[in-house]
Backbone as a printed PyTorch tensor [residue, N CA C, xyz], in Angstrom:
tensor([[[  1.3680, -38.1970,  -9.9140],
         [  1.5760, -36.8980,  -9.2920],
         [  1.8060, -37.1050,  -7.7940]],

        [[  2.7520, -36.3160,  -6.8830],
         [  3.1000, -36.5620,  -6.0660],
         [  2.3200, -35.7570,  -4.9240]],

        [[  1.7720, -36.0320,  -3.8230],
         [  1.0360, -35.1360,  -2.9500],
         [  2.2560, -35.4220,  -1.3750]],

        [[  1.9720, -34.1580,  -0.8190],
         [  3.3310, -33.6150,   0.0880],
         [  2.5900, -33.1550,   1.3550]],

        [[  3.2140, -33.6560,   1.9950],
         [  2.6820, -33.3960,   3.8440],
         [  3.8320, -32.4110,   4.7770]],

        [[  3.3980, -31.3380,   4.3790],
         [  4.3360, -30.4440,   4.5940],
         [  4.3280, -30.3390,   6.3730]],

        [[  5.7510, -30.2840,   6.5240],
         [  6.3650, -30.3520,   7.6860],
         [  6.6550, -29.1440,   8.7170]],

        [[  7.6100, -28.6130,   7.9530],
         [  8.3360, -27.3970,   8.7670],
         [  9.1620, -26.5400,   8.2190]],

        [[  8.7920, -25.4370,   8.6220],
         [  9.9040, -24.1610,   7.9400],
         [ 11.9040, -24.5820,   8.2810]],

        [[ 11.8970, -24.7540,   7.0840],
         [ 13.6560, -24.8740,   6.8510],
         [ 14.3930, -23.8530,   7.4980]],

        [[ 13.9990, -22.5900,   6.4970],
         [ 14.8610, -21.7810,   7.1380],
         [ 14.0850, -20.8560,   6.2780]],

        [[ 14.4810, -19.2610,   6.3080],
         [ 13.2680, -17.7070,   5.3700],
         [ 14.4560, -17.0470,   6.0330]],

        [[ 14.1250, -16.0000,   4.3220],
         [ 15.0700, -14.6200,   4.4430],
         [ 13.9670, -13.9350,   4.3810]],

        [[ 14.1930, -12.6510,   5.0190],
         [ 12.8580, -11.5010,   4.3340],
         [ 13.8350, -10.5620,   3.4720]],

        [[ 13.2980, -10.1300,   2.7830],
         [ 13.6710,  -8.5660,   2.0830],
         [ 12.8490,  -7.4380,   1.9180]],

        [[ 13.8610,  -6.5620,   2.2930],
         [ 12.3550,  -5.3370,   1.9820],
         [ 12.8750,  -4.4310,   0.5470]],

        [[ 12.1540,  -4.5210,  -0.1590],
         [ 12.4110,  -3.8970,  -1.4480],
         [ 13.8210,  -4.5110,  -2.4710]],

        [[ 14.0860,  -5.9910,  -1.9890],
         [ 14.8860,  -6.5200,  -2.4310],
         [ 16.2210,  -6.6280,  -1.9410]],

        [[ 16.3760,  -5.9620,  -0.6870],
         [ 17.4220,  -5.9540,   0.3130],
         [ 17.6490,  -7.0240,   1.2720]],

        [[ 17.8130,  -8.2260,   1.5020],
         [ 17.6320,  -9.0580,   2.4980],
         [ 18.0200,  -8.3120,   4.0640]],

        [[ 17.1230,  -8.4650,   4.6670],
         [ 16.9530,  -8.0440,   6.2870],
         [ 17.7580,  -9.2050,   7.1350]],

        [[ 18.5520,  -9.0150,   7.8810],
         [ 19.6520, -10.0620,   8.6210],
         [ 18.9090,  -9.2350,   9.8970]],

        [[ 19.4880, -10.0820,  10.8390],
         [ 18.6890,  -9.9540,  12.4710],
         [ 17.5820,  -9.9930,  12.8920]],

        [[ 16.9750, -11.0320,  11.8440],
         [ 15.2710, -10.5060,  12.3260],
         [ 15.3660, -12.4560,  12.8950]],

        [[ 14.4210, -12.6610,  14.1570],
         [ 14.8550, -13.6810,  14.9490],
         [ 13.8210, -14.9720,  14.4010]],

        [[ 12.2380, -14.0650,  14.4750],
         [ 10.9830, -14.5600,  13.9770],
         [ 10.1340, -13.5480,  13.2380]],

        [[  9.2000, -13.6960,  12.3280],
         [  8.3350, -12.8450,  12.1950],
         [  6.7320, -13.8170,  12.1350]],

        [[  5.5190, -13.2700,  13.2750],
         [  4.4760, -13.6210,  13.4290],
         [  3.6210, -12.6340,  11.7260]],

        [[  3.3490, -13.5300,  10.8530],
         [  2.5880, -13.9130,  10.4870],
         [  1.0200, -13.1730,  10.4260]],

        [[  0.2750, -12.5240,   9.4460],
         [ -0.8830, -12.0840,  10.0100],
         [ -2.2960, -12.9800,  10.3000]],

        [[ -3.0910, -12.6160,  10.6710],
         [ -4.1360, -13.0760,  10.6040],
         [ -4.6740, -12.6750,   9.7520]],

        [[ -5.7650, -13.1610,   8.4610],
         [ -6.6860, -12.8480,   7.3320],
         [ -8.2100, -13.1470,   7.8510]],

        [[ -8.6230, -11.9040,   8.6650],
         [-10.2030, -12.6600,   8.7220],
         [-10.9550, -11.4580,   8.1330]],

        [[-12.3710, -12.1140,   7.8540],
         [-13.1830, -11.2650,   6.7800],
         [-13.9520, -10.5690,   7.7990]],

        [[-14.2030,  -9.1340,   7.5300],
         [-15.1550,  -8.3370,   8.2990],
         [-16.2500,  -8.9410,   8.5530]],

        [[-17.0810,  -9.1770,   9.4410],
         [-18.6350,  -9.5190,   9.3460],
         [-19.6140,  -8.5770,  10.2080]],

        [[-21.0000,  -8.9440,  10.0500],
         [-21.8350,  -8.2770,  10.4980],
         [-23.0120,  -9.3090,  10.8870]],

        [[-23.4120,  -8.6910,  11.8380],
         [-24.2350,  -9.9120,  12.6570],
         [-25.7820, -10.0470,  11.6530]],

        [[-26.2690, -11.5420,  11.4760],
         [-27.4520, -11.5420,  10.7990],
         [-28.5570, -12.2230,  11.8600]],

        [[-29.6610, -11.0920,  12.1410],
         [-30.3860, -11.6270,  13.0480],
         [-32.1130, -11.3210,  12.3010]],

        [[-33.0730, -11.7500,  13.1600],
         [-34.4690, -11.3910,  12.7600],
         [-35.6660, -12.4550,  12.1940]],

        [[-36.7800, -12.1420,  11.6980],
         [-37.5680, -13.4760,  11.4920],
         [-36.7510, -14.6430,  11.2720]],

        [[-37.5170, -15.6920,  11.6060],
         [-37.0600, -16.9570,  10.8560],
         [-35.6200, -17.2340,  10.9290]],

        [[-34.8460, -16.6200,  11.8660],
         [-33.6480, -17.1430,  12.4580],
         [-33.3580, -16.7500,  13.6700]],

        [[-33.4680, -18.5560,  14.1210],
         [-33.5500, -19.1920,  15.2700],
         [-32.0440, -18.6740,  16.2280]],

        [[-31.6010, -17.2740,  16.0640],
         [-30.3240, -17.1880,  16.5480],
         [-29.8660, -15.6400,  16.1020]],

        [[-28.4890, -15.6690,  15.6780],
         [-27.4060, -14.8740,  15.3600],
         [-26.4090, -15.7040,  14.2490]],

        [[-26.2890, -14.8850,  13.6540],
         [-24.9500, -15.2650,  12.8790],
         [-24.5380, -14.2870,  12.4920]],

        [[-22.9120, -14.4740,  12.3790],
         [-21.9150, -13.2270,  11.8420],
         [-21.6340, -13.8030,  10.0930]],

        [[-22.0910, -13.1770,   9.5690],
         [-21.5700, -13.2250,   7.8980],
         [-20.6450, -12.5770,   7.9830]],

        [[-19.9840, -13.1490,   6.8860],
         [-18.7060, -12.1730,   6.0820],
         [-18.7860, -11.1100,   5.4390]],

        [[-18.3480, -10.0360,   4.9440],
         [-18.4540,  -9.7400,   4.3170],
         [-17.2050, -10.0180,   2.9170]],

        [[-17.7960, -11.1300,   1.5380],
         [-17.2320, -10.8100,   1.0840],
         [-15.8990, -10.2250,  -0.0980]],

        [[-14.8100, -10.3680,   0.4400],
         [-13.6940,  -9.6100,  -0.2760],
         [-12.9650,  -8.5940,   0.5710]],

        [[-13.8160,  -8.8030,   1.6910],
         [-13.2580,  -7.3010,   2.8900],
         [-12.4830,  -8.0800,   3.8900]],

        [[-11.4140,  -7.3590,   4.3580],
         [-10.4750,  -8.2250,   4.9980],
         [-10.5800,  -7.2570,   6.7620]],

        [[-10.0690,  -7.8360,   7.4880],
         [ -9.9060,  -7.1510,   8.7500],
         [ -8.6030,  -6.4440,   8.9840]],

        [[ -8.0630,  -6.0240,   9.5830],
         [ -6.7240,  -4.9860,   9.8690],
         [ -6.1340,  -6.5130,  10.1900]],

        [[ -4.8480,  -6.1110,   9.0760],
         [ -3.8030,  -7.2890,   9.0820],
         [ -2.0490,  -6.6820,   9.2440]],

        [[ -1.2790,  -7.5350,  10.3130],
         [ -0.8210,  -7.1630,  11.0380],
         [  0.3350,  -7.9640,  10.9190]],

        [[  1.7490,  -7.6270,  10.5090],
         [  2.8660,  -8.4880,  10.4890],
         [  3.8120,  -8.0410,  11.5860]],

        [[  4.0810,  -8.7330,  12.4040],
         [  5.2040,  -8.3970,  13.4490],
         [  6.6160,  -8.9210,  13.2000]],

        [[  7.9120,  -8.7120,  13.2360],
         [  8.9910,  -8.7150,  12.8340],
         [  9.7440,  -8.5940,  14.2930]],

        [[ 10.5540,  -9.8280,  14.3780],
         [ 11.0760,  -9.8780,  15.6800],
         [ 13.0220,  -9.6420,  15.7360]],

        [[ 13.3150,  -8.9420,  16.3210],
         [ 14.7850,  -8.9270,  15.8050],
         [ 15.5320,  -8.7080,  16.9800]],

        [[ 16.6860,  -9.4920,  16.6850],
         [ 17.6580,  -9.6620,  17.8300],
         [ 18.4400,  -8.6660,  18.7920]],

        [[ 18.2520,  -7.5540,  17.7670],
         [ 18.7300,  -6.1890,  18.5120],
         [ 18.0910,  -4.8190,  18.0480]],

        [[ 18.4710,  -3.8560,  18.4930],
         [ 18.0080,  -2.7370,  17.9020],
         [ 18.7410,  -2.3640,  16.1810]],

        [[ 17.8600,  -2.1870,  15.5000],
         [ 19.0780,  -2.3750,  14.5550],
         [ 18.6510,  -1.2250,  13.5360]],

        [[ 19.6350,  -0.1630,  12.3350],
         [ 19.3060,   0.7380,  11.7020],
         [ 18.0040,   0.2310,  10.8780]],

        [[ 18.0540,  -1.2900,  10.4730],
         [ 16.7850,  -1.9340,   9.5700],
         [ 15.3680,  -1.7340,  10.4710]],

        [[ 15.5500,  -2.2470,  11.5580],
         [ 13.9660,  -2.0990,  12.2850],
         [ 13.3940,  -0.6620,  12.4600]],

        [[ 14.2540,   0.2250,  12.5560],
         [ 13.8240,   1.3330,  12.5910],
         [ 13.6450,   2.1590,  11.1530]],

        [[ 14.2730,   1.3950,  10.4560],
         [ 13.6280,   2.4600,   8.7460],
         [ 12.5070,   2.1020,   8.4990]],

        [[ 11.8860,   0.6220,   8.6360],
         [ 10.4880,   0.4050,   8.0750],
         [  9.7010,   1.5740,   8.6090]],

        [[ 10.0350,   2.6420,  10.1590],
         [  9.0500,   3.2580,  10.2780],
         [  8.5230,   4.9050,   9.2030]],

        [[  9.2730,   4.0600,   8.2050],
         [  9.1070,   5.2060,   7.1900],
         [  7.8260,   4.9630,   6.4690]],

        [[  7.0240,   6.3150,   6.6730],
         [  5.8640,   6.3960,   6.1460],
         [  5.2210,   6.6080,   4.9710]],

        [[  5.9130,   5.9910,   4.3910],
         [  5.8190,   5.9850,   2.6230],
         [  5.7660,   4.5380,   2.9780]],

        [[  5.6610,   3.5510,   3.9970],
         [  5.3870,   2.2370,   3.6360],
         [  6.6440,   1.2710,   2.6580]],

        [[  6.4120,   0.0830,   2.2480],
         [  7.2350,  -0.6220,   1.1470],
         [  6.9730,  -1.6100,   0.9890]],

        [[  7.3480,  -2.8510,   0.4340],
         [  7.3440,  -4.4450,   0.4440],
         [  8.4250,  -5.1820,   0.6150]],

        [[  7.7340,  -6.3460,   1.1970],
         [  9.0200,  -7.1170,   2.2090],
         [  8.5590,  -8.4950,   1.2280]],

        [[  9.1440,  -9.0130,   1.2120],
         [  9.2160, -10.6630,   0.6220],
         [  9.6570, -11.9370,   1.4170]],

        [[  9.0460, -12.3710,   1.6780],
         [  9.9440, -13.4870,   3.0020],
         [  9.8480, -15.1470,   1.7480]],

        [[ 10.6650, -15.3080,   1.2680],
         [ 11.4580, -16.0330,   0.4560],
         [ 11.8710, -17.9920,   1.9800]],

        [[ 10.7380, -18.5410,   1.9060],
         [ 10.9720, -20.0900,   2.8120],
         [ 11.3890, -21.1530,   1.9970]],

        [[ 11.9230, -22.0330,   2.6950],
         [ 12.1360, -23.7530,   2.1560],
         [ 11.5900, -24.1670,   3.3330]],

        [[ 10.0850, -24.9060,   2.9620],
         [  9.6980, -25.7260,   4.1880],
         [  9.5710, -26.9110,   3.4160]],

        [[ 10.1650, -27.6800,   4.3640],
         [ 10.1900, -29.4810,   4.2710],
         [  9.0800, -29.8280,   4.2260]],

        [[  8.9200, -30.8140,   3.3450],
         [  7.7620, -32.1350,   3.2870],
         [  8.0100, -33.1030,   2.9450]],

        [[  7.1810, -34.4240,   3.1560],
         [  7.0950, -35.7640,   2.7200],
         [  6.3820, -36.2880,   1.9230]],

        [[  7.3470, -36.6090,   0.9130],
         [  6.7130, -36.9650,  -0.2830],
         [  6.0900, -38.4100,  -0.1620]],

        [[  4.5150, -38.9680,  -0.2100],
         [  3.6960, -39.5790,  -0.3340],
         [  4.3080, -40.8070,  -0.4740]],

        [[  4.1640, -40.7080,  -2.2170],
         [  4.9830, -41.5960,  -2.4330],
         [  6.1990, -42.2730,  -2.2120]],

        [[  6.8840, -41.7290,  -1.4970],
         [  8.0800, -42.9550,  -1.3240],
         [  8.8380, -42.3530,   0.0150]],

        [[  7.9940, -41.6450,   0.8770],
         [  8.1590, -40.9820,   2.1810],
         [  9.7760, -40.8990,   1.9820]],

        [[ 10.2290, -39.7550,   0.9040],
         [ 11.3790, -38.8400,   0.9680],
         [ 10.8030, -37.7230,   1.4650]],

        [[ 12.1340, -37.0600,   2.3380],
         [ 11.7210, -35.7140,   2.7670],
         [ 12.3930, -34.6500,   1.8180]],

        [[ 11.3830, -33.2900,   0.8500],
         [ 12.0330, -33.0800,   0.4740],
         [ 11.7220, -31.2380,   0.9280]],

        [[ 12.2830, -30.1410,  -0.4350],
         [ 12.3260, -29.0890,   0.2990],
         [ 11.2500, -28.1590,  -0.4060]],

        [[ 10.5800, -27.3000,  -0.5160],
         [  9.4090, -26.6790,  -1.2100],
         [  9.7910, -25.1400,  -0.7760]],

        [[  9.3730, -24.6680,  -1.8330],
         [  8.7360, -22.7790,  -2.0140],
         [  7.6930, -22.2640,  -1.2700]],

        [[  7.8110, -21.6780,  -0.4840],
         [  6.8130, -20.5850,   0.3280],
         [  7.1640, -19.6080,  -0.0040]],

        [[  6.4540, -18.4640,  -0.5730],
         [  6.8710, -17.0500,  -0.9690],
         [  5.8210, -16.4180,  -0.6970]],

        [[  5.8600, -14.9520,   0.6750],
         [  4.5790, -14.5200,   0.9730],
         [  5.0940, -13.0660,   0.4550]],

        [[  4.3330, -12.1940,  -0.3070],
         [  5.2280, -11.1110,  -0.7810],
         [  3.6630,  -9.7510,   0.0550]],

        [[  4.0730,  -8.9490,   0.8790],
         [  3.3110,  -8.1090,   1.6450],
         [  3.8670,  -6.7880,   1.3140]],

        [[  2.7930,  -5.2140,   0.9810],
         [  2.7230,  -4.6640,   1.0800],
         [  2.2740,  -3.8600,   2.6530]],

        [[  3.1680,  -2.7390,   3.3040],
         [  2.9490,  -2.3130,   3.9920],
         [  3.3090,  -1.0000,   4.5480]],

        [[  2.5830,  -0.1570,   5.9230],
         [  2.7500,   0.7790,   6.3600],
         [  2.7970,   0.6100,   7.7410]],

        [[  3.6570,   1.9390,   8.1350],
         [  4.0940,   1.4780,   9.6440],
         [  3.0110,   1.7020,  10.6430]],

        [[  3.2470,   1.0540,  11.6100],
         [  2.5740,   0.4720,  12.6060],
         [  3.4230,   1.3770,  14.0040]],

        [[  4.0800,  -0.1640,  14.4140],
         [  4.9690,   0.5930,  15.6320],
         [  6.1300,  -0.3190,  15.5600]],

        [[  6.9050,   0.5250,  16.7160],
         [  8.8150,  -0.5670,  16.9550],
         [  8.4400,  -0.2660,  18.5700]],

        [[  8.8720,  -1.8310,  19.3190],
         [  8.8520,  -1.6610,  20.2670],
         [ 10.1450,  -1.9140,  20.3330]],

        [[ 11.4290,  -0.9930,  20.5910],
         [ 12.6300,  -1.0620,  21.1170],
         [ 13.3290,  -2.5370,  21.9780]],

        [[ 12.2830,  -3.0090,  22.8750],
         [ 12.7100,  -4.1080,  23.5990],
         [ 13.8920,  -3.7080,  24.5120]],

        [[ 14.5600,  -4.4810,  25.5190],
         [ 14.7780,  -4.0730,  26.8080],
         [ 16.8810,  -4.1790,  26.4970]],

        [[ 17.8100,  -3.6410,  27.3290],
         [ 18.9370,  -3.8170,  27.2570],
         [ 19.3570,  -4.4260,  28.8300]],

        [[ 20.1100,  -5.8550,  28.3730],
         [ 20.0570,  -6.7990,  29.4650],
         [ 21.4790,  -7.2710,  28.8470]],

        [[ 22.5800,  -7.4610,  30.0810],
         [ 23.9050,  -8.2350,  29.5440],
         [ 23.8140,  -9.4170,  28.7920]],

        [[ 24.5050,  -9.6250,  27.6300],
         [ 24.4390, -10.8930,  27.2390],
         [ 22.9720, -11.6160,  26.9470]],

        [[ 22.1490, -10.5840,  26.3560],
         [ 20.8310, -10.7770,  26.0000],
         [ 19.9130, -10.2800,  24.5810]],

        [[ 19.7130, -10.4000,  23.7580],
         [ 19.0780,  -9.7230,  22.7780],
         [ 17.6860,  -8.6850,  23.2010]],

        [[ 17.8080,  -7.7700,  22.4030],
         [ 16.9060,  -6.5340,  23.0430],
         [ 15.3650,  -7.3230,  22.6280]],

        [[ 15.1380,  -8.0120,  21.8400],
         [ 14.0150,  -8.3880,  21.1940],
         [ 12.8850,  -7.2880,  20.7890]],

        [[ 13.7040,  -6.6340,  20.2690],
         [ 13.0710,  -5.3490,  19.3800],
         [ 11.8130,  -5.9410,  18.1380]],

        [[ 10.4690,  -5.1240,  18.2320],
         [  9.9780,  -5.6570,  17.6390],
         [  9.7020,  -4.2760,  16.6940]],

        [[  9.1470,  -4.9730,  15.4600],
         [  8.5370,  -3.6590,  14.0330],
         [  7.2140,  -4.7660,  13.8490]],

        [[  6.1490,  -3.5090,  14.3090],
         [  4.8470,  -4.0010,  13.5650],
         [  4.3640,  -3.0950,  12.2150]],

        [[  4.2590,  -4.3870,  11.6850],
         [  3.4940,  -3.3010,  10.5000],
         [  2.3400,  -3.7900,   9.8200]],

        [[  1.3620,  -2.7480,   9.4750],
         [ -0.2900,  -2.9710,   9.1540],
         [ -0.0870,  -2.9560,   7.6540]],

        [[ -0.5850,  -4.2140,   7.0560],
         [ -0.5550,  -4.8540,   5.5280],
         [ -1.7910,  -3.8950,   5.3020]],

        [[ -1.6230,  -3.7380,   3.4380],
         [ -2.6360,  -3.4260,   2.5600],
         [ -2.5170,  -4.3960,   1.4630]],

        [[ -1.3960,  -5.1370,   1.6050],
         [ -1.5570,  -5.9920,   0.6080],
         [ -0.4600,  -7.4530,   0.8610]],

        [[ -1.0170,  -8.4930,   0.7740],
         [ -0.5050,  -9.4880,   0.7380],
         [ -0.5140, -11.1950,  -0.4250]],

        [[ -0.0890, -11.5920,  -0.2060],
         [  0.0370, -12.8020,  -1.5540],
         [  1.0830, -13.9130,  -1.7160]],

        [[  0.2520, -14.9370,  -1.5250],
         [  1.2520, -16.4280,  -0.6740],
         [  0.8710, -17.3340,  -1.9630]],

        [[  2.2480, -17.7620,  -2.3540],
         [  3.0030, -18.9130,  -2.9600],
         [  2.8110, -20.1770,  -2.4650]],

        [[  2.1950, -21.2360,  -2.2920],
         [  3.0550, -22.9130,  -1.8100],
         [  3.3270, -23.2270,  -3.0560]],

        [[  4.4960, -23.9670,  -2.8250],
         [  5.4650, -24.7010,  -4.2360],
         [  4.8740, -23.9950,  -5.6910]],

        [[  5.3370, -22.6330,  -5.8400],
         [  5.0640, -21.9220,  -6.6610],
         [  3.7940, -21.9600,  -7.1640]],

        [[  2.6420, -22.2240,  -6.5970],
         [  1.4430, -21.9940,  -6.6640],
         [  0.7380, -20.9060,  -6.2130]],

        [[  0.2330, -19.9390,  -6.6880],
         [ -1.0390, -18.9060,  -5.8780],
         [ -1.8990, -19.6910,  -5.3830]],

        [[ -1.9230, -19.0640,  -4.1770],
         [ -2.7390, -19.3740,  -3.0090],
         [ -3.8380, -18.7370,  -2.7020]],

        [[ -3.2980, -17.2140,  -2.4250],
         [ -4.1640, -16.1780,  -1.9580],
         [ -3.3850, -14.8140,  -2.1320]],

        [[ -4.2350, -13.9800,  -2.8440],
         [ -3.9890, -12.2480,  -2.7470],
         [ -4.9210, -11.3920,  -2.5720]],

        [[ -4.9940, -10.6840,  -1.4810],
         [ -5.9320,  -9.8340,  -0.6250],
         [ -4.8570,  -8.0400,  -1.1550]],

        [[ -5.8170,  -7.6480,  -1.8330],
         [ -5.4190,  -5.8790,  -2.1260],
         [ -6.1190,  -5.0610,  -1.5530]],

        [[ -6.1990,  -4.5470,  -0.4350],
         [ -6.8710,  -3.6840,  -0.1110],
         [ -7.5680,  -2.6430,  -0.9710]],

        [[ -6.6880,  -1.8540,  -1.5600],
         [ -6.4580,  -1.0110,  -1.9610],
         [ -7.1970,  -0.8470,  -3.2100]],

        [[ -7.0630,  -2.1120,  -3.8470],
         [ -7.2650,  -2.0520,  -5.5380],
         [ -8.2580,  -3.1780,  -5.3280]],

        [[ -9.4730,  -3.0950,  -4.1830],
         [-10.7590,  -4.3230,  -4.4210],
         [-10.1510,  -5.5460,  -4.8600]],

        [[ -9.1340,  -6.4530,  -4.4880],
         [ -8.6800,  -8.0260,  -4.8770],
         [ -9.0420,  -8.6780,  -4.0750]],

        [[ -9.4480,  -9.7660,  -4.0440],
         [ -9.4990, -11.1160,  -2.7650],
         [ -9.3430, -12.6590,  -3.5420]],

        [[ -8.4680, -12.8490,  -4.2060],
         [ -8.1980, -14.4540,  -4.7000],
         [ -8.2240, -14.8270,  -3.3360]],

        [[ -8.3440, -16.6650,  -3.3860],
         [ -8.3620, -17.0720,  -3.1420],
         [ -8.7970, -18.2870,  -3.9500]],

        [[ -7.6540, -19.2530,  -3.9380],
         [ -7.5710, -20.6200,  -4.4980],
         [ -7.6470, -20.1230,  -6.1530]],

        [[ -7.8120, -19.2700,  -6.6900],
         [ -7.5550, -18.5770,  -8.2420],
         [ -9.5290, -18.1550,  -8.4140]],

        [[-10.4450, -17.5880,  -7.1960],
         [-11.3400, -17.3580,  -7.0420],
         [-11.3210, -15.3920,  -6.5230]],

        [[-11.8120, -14.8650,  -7.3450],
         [-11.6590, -12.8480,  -6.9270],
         [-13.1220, -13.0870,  -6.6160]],

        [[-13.0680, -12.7630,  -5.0890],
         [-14.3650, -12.7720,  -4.3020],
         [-15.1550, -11.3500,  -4.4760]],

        [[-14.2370, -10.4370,  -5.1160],
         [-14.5630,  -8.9250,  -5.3110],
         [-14.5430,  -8.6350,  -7.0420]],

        [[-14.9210,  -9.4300,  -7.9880],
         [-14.9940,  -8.9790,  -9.1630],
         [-15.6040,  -8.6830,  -9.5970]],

        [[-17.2610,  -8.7040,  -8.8270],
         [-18.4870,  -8.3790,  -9.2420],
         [-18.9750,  -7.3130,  -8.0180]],

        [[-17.9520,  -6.9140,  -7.2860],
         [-18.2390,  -5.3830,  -6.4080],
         [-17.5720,  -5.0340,  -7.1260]],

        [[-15.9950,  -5.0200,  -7.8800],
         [-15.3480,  -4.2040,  -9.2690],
         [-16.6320,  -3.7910,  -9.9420]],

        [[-16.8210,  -4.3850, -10.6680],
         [-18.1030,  -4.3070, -11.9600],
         [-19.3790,  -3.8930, -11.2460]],

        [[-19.5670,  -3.8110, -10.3650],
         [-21.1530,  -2.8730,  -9.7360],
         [-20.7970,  -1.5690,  -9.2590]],

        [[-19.4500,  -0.9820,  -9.6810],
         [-18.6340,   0.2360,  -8.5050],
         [-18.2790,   0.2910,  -9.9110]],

        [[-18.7900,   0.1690, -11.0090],
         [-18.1770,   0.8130, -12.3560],
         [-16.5190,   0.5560, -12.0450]],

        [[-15.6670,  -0.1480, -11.6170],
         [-14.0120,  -0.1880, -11.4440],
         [-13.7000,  -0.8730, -12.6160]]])
């Protein structure tokens, strides 16, 4: 079996609802951190923040695009949608240090956030940005599940582990 030292993003399309999005320059990525709450009192010598969990923090995809464009401005439709960002990132294969090409597929549910328009400069891209606040997200490496966080519907895989299946089953769900 071959183990892979993954390199670098090739190249990613996004789509939103199966439409591929053209002009988008970069998109930052959210952060996934778990709510916590501070644990203090007898018999600890301190503070600590626990997790809580299965509970995720406000997660946040930014979408960077080269101009103002009719696409950056529909996501601010408030009925929300899903975007798919479809990668080939390179790696090196172990065994016989070929470089080859792999599946990243992050598929996100979302609602709008904000568009920052970005500036009009000769011979310059406006760098218009669309933020938008996830309720749901779920990442692929080389067609593997990784991780799916549902807000919505109590999910938290991770590594093929539902950190919330026994708050399902105590919440009668």
């Amino acid at each position: 079996m071959a183990n892979y030292v993954f390199d670098k993003t090739q190249n990613y399309r996004v789509y939103n609802d199966g439409n591929a999005l053209l002009g988008i320059a970069t998109v930052d990525l959210p952060d996934i951190a778990y709510m916590t709450d501070t644990l203090s009192g007898a018999g600890i010598s301190g503070e600590i923040d626990t997790p809580v969990m299965g509970h995720i923090q406000s997660m946040q995809l930014t979408l960077h695009w080269r101009s103002v464009l009719q696409a950056s401005l529909a996501l601010l439709s408030t009925e929300g949608g899903t975007l798919t960002l479809m990668s080939s990132q390179q790696a090196v294969d172990t065994s016989n240090s070929h470089a080859v090409a792999k599946p990243l597929k992050i598929v996100v549910r979302y609602l709008p956030h904000t568009v920052g328009l970005g500036s009009l400069e000769p011979a310059a891209s406006t760098d218009t940005t669309t933020e938008l606040e996830l309720t749901y997200i779920k990442i692929w490496e080389d067609d593997k599940e990784v991780i799916e966080v549902d807000k919505l519907n109590f999910i938290c895989n991770v590594n093929g582990k539902d950190y919330l299946a026994d708050v399902r089953k105590n919440m009668g769900m």
